[in-house]
matplotlib code that plots the C-alpha trace (Angstrom):
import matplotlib.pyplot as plt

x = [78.8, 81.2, 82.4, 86.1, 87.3, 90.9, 91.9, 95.0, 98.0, 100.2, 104.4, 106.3, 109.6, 111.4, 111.3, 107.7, 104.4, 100.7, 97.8, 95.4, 91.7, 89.7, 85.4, 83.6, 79.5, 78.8, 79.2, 82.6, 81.7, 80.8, 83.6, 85.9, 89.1, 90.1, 93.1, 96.0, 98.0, 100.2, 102.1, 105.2, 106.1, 107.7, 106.5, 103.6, 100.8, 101.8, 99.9, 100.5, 98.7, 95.0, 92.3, 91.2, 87.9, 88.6, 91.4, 94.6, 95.9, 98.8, 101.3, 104.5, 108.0, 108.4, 105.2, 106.1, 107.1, 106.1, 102.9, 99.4, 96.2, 93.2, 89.3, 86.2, 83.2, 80.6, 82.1, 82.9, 86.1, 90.1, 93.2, 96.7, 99.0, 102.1, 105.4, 109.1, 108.5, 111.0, 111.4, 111.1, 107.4, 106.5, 103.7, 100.0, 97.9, 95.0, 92.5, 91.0, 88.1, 86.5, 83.7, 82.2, 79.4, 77.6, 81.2, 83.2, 85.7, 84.9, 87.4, 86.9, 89.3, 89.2, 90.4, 93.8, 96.2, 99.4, 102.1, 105.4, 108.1, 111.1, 113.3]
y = [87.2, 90.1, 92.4, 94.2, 97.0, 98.3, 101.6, 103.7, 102.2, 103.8, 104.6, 106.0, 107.1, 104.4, 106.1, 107.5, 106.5, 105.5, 104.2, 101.8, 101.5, 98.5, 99.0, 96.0, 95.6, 94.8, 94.8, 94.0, 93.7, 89.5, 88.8, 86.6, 88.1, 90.7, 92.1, 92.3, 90.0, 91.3, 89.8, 90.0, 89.1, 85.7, 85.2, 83.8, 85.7, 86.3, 87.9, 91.6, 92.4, 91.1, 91.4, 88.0, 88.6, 91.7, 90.9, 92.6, 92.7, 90.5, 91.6, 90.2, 90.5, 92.7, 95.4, 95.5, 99.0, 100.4, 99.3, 100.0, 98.4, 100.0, 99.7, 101.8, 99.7, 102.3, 102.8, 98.8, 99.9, 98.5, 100.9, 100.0, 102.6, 102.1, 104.2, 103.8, 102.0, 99.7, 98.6, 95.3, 96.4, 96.6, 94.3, 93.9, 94.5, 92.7, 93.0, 89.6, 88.6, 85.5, 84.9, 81.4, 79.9, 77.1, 75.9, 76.8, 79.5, 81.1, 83.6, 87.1, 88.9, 92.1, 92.9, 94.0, 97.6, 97.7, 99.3, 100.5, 101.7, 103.3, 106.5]
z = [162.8, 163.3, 160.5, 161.2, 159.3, 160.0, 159.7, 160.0, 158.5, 156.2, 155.3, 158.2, 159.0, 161.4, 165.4, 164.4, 165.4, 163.7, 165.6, 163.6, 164.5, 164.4, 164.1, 164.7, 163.2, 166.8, 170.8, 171.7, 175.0, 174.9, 172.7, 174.0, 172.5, 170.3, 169.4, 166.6, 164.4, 162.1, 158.6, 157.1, 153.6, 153.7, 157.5, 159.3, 160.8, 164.4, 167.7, 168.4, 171.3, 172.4, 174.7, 176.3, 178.3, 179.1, 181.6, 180.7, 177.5, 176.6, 174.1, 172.0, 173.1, 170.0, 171.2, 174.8, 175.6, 172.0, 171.4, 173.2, 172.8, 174.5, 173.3, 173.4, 174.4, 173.4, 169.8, 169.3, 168.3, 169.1, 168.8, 168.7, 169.4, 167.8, 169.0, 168.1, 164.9, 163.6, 159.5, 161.1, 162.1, 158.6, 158.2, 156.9, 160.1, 160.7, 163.3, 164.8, 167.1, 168.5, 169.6, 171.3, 169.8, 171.4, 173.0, 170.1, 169.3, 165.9, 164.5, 162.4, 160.5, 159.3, 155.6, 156.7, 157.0, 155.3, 157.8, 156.0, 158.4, 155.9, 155.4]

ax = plt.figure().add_subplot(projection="3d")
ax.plot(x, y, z, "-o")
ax.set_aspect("equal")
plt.show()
């Protein structure tokens, strides 16, 4: 089991930037992925940007350039640096892991940040 708990996402003004944080209840070391999906109202949940065992992170058309995901073994945590936002980033945030048990992929969510990019 691995509890997620988002952090950091808020209203802000389009061209400025937020950076949500994602604390898992354990290592994040042996997890297989872990990264960011976001939501839109109206839209399916879509990748943001992800670590896949620990190789480099791969990121959405939409992120690349704006967007930065880094972690922090030691504090089992995921960031997301997001610059240059866009309305069209508005979205609820959610922060995602898996983790293989006995052959199979099981997937964690975390509760979800609500990101509001407006004047």
């Amino acid at each position: 089991q691995v509890q997620l708990v988002e952090s950091g996402g808020g209203l802000v003004q389009p061209g400025g930037s937020l950076r949500l944080s994602c604390a898992a209840s354990r290592s994040i070391f042996s997890l297989y992925a872990m990264g960011w999906y976001r939501q839109a109202p109206g839209k399916e949940r879509e990748l943001v940007a992800r670590f896949t065992s620990g190789v480099t992170p791969n990121y959405a058309d939409s992120a690349k350039g704006r967007f930065t995901i880094s972690r922090d073994n030691a504090k089992n945590t995921v960031y997301l640096q997001m610059n240059s936002l866009k309305p069209e980033d508005t979205a609820v945030y959610y922060c995602n892991a898996v983790s293989r048990v006995a052959g199979d992929m099981v997937d964690y969510w975390g509760q979800g940040t609500q990101v509001t990019v407006s004047s």
